[in-house]
C-alpha positions in Angstrom: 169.9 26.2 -31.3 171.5 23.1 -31.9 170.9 23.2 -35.5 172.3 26.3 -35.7 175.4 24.9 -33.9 175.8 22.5 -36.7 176.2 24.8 -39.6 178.8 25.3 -41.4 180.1 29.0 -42.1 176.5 30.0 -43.2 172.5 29.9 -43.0 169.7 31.4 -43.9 167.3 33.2 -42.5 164.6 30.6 -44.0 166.6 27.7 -43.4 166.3 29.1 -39.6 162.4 29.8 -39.7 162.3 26.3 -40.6 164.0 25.7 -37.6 161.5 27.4 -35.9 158.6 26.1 -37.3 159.8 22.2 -36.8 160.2 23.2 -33.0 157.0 24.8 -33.0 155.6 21.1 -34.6 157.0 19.1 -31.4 155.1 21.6 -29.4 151.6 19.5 -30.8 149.2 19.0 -29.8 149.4 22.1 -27.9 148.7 25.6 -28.8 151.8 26.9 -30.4 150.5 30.6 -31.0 152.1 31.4 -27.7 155.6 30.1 -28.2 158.2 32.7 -28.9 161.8 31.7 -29.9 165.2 33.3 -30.5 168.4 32.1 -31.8 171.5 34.3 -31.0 174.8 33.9 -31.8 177.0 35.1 -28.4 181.1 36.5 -28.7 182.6 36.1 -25.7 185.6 38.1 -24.9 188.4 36.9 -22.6 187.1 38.5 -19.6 183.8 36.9 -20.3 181.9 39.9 -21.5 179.0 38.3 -23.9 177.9 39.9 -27.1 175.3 39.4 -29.4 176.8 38.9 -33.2 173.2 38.6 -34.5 169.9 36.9 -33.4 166.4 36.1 -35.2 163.8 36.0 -33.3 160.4 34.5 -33.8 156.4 35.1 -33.1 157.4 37.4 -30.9 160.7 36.0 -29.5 163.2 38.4 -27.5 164.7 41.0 -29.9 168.6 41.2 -29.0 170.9 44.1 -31.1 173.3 43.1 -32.9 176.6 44.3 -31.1 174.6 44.2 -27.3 175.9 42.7 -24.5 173.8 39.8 -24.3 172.7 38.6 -20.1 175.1 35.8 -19.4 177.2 36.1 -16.3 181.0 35.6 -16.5 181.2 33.1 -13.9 178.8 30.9 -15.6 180.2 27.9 -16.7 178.8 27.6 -20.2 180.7 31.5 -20.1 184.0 29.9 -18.9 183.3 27.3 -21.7 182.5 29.5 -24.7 185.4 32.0 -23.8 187.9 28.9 -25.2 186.3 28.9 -27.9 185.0 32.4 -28.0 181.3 31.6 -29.6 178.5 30.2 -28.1 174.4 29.6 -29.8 172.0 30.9 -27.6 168.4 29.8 -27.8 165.6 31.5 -25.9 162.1 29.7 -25.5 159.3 30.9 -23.6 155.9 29.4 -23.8 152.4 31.1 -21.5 151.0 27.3 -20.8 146.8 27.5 -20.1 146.5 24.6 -17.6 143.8 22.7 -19.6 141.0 23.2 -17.0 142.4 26.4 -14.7 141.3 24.8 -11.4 144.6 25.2 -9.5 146.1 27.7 -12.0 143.6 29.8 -13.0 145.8 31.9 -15.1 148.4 31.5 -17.9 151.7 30.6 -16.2 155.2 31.7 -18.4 157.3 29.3 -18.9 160.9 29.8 -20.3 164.1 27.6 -21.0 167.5 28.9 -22.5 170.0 26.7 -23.7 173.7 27.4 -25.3 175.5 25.5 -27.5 179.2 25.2 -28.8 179.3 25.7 -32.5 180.4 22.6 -34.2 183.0 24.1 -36.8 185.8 27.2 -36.6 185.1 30.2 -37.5 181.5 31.3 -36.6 178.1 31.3 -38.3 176.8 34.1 -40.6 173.3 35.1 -41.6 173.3 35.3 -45.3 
């Protein structure tokens, strides 16, 4: 996500499967089959409605529509935030961790983080 932030008018998709792919390399040395990422760019109107512009997912990441109204309540913060400025980059991780040996967890637990980010220049990012 913050990648994406720092753009300037345009990417890729490949330059943002790179992205992707250097993320999944910090994961190492653990498995990174089960790591699914998204990257979404978020409109937020003035009454804080949030809208997905476009997002890639990856191995599986959360599939947003373009033009969806994407989860992120209006009296958020980051929401009160990116309504200035009326974009946000959302990026969606979640990982199923296998503790190692499974004695107090026997099963896969699902972890997840989500973190936004103000794009860096006016004027939005577009998917070329």
């Amino acid at each position: 996500g913050d990648l994406v932030s720092r753009a300037k008018k345009t990417l890729t998709e490949d330059e943002i499967n790179d992205y992707f792919q250097a993320a999944s390399a910090i994961m190492q040395p653990l498995p990174t089959g089960p790591l699914r990422q998204t990257v979404s760019l978020i409109a937020i109107d003035e009454d804080g409605v949030a809208t997905v512009v476009w997002s890639i997912p990856f191995n599986g990441g959360i599939e947003r529509a373009d033009d969806s109204e994407y989860p992120l309540p209006a009296e958020e913060k980051i929401n009160e935030v990116g309504r200035e400025e009326g974009l946000l980059v959302a990026s969606e991780v979640i990982y199923s961790y296998r503790p190692l040996f499974g004695i107090v967890y026997p099963n896969a637990l699902s972890l997840s983080h989500e973190e936004f980010f103000l794009p860096r220049f006016p004027g939005g990012i577009e998917i070329e």
